[in-house]
N, C-alpha and C positions, 0 to 999 in steps of 0.2 A: 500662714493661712492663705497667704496670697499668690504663693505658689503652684499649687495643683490648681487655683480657677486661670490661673494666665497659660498654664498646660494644658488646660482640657481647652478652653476656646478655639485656640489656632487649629486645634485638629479638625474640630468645625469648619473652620473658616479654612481651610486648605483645602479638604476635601472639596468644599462645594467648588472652590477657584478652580481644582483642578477638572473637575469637569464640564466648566463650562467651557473653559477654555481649549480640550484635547486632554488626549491619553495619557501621556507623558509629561513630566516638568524636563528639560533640557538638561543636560550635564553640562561642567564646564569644558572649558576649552582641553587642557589640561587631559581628563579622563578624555575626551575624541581622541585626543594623539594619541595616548597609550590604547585604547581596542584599536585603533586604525592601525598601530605597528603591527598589533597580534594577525588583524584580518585580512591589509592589504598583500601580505606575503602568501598567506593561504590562499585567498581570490587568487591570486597570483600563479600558482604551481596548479592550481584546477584548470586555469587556462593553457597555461603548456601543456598539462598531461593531455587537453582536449585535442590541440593542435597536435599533437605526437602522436597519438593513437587512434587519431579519426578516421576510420573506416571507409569513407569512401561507400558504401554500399556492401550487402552481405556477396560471399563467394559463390560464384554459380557453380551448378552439380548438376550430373544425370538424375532424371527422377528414378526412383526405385520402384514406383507402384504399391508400394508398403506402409499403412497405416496413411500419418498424414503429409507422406511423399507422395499422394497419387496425385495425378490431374485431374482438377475438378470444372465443371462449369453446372451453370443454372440452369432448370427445366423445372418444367410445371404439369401435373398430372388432368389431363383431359378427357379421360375415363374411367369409371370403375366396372367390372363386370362380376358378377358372381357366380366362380365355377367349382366344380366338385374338386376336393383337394387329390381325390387319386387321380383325375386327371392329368396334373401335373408331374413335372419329374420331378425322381425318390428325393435326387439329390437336393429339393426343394422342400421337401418334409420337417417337419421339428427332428431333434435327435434322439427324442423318446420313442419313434415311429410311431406315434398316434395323431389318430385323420382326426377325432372329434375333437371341434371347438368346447369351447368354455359356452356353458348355458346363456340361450338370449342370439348367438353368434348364426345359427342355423348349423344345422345336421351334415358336417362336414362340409362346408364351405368356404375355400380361398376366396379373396379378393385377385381379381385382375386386370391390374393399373394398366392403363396407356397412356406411357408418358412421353412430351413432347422439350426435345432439346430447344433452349431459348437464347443460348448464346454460342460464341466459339465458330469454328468453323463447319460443324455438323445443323445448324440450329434449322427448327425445324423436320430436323429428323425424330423420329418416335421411335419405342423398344417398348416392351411389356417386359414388368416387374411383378411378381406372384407372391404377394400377401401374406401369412398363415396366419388362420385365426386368434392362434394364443400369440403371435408377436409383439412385443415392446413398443413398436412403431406400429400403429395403422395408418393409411393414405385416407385421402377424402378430395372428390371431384372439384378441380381448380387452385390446389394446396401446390403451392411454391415448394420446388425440390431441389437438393441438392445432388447431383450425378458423378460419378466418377469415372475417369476413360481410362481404359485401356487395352492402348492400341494395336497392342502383339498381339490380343485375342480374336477369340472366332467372331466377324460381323456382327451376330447377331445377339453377342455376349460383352460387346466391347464397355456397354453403358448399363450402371447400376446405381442404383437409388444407396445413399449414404448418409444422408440428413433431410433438416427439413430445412426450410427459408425462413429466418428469425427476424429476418433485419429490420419487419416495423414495427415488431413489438418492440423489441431493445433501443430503435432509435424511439420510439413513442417515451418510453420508461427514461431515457437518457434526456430528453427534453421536459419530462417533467419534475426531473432533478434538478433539474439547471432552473428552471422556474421557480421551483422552493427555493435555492440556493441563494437566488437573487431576489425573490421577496422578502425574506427573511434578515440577510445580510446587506441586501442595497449595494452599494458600492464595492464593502470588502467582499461579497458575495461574488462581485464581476471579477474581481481582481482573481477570487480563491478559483475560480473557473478558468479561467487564463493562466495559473499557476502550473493546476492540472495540465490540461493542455501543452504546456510547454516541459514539464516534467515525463508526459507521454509522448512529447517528440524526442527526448532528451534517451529515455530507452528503446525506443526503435530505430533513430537514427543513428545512436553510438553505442550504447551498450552491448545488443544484440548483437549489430554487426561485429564491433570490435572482436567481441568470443568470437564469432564464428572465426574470422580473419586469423585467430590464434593467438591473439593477445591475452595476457595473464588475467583471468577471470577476477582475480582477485583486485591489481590493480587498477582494472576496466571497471569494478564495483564501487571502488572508494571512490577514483577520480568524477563515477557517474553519479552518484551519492552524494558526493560534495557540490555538485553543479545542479544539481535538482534542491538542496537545500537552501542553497545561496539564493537563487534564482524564487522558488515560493516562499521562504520566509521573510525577503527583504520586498519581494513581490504584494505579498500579504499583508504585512503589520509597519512596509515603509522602514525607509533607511535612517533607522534610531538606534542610541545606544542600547535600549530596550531590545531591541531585535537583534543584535551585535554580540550582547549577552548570551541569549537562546543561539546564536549560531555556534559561540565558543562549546558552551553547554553541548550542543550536539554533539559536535565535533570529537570533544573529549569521548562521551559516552559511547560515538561507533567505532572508535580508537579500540576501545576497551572492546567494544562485541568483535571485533575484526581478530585483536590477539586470544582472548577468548577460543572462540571458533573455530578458528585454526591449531590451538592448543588440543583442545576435544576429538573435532575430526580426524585429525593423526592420529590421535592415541587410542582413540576407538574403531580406527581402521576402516569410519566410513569410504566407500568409495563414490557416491553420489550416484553409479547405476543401479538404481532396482527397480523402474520400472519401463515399459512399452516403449514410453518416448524419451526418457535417456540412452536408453538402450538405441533407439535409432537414431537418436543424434551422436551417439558415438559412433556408430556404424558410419555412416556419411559423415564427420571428421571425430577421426580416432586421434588428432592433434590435441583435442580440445580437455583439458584437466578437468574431469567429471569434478573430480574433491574440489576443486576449485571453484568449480561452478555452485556447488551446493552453498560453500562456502558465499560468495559473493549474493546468491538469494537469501541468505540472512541478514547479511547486512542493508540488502535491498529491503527486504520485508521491513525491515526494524524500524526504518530510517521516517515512516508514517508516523508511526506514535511513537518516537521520539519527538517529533517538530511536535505535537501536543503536550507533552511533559513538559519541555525545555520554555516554552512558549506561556504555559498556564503557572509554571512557577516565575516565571522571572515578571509577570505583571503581577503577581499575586505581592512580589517583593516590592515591587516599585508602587501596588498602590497603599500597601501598611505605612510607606514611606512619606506616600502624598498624603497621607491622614494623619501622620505623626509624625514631621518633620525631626523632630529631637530625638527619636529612637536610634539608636547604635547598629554597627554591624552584629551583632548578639543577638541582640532583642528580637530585630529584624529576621537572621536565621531559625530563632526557636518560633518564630509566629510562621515565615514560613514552610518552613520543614512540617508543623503540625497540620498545613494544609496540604503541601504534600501527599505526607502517609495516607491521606486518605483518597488520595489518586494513587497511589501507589496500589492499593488494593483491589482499587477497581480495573487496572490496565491490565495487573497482570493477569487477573480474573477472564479477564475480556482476551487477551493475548492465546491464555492458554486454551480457553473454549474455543477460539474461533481454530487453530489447529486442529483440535479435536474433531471440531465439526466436519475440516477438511477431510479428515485420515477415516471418518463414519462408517465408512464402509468396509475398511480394511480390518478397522476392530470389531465387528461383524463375523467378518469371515472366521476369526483368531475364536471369538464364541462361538462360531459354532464348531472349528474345532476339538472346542474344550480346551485349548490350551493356556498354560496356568499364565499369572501376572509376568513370573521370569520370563519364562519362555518368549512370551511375545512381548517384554521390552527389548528383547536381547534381541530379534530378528531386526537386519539392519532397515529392513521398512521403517521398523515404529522408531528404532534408536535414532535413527536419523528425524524423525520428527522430534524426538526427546530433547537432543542435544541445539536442535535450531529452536524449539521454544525457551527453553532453560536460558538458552546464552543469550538471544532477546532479550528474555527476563531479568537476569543480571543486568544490562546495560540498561535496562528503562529503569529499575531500581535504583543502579546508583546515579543514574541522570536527575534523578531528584536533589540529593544531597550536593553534589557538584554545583549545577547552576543555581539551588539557592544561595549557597556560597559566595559564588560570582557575582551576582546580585545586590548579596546584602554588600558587599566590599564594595563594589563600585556603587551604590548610591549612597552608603557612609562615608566615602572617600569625597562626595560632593559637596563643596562649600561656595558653591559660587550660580548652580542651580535657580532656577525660580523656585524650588522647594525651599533652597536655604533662605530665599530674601523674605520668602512670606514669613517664614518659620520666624526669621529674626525682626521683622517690621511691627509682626501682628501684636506681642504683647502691649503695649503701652496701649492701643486702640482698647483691645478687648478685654482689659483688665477694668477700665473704668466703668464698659458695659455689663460685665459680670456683677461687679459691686449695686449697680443700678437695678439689676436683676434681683439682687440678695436683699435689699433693703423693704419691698415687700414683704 
């Protein structure tokens, strides 16, 4: 009888130790040296591959004037005028050739912008931009615009309105992130911001470049994937066996999506060009392994919710642990794997909507169509979305089962832990308080 009250106590009494005291109970000596062989070799080969493949900066090229090779600078719109649309020229007309607006617009009436260059070496120069009234885009008096040059053309043709000027909403929206982030999270919040930060230096100054430079997309992806990983989750959640866990975890699972990936994409004979702008960044370096590239965006993509998978099971193990020092690698496993599966279904849920969403438009077009389910998974647009959510999917699935593994082994493997001393100190205290508890 006196067994299950001296078991149930300590879970009590661990629990609350552990958090007052921080996240984690320390491993011993012992387990540090064995992940630090596994890790320090890996850290290790990330930083050569860095120093070996560092770009330097992307390759320069002639601009093409095509799509988003053109030259751009900023201008801001300083007039609107309202003129009849036949006035203008045809070659300004919708492609339906009809002059009327949509109801409310007036009785065939273009807008005609005057808009004034604000940067570059033209600034302060002005061009007029002509309107139509069913257009996508309308202008509006003092609306930041984006222009595009070009210089081979006639004077008075050389500059053309091509966006609009986003930058303070997006920085407004980007600093109200960062304020949620950091009230919410406090500290880890600064850190999780910083991580960011440094994982978006980490793709612009090497990944990117490196492709262009002609480096193998593929191992320009892992090597940049592994240093964005290293970097926010030791950045994030601090240099513990806890977090050392989730990296092994990752690690294995973009192993798996990498051969994966590569298994599919060959065999399905993706080539990674099917649209606009891989088609022009093939054009401007036809060095560059399109397959490879696709390849290496999945493993990029994936590499986000991995760090959450790999991260929410290995503390989910290690706090079953701190609540119930005497539980086994087993026990441990089937408590966390059950919470798991239940992330499991929601990632891949989340994983595979959020493609969907991307591709919206494209499954759209396939409706209207009419064309059947084969048809349009077979066309390499969608296949190529198919194949990069599916292998995702797989890796964040089995990233569950892996790192709880890891997990439960290395904190059953600990016997020298502040877990284990509580685990073994606490009964003789809390047995006689239990008994004092039972006798009312």
């Amino acid at each position: 009888m006196t067994s299950p009250q001296i078991d149930s106590e300590p879970r009590g009494h661990q629990h609350g130790h552990s958090h007052s005291h921080g996240p984690a109970a320390p491993v011993s000596k012992h387990l540090r040296k064995v992940i630090a062989a596994v890790l320090i070799p890996f850290a290790t080969a990330v930083v050569v591959g860095l120093v070996m493949l560092w770009p330097g900066g992307a390759p320069p090229h002639d601009r093409t004037g095509v799509g988003f090779d053109r030259q751009t600078q900023q201008a801001k719109v300083v007039k609107i005028d309202k003129v009849d649309c036949k006035d203008v020229n045809a070659a300004q007309m919708p492609v339906s050739g009809e002059t009327t607006p949509p109801s409310g617009s007036g009785p065939g009436l273009c807008e005609k912008a005057t808009v004034e260059v604000t940067t570059g070496h033209d600034k302060g120069r002005t061009f007029v931009e002509i309107v139509q009234p069913d257009a996508p885009r309308q202008l509006r008096q003092g609306q930041g615009v984006v222009v595009a040059y070009a210089p081979d053309a006639p004077h008075d043709l050389q500059y053309s309105v091509t966006d609009v000027n986003r930058k303070f909403p997006m920085a407004l929206l980007a600093g109200i992130f960062a304020l949620v982030v950091v009230a919410v999270g406090r500290m880890r919040g600064v850190m999780a911001l910083v991580a960011l930060a440094v994982s978006f230096a980490v793709l612009t100054l090497f990944i990117l470049p490196a492709i262009l430079q002609g480096s193998n997309p593929l191992l320009v992806a892992v090597i940049g994937a592994s240093a964005i990983m290293l970097i926010a989750l030791y950045m994030c959640h601090g240099p513990t066996a806890r977090t050392s866990v989730a990296v092994i975890g990752t690690l294995i699972s973009l192993l798996l999506i990498g051969l994966l990936g590569s298994l599919f994409i060959g065999w399905a004979s993706l080539t990674g060009n099917t649209d606009d702008s891989t088609g022009l960044i093939h054009g401007l370096y036809p060095h560059i392994d399109m397959s490879g590239l696709l390849l290496a965006g999945v493993i990029i993509g994936s590499l986000g919710v991995l760090d959450d998978v790999t991260v929410t099971q290995t503390s989910a193990v290690w706090e079953l642990h701190q609540a119930n020092p005497t539980m086994g690698a087993r026990g441990l496993y089937r408590a966390g794997i059950r919470i798991g599966r239940d992330h499991i279904a929601s990632v891949v849920n989340t994983l595979v909507l959020a493609y969907a969403g991307a591709a919206l438009p494209l499954l759209l077009l396939f409706s209207i169509a009419r064309s059947s389910v084969g048809t349009v998974a077979n066309s390499e647009l969608v296949a190529e979305e198919i194949v990069r959510t599916l292998v995702g999917s797989i890796g964040l699935v089995a990233s569950v089962p892996v790192t709880t593994v890891l997990a439960a082994l290395v904190v059953s493997a600990d016997r020298t832990g502040l877990g284990a001393e509580a685990g073994a100190s606490a009964p003789v205290r809390t047995g006689r308080g239990r008994r004092r508890r039972a006798k009312p």
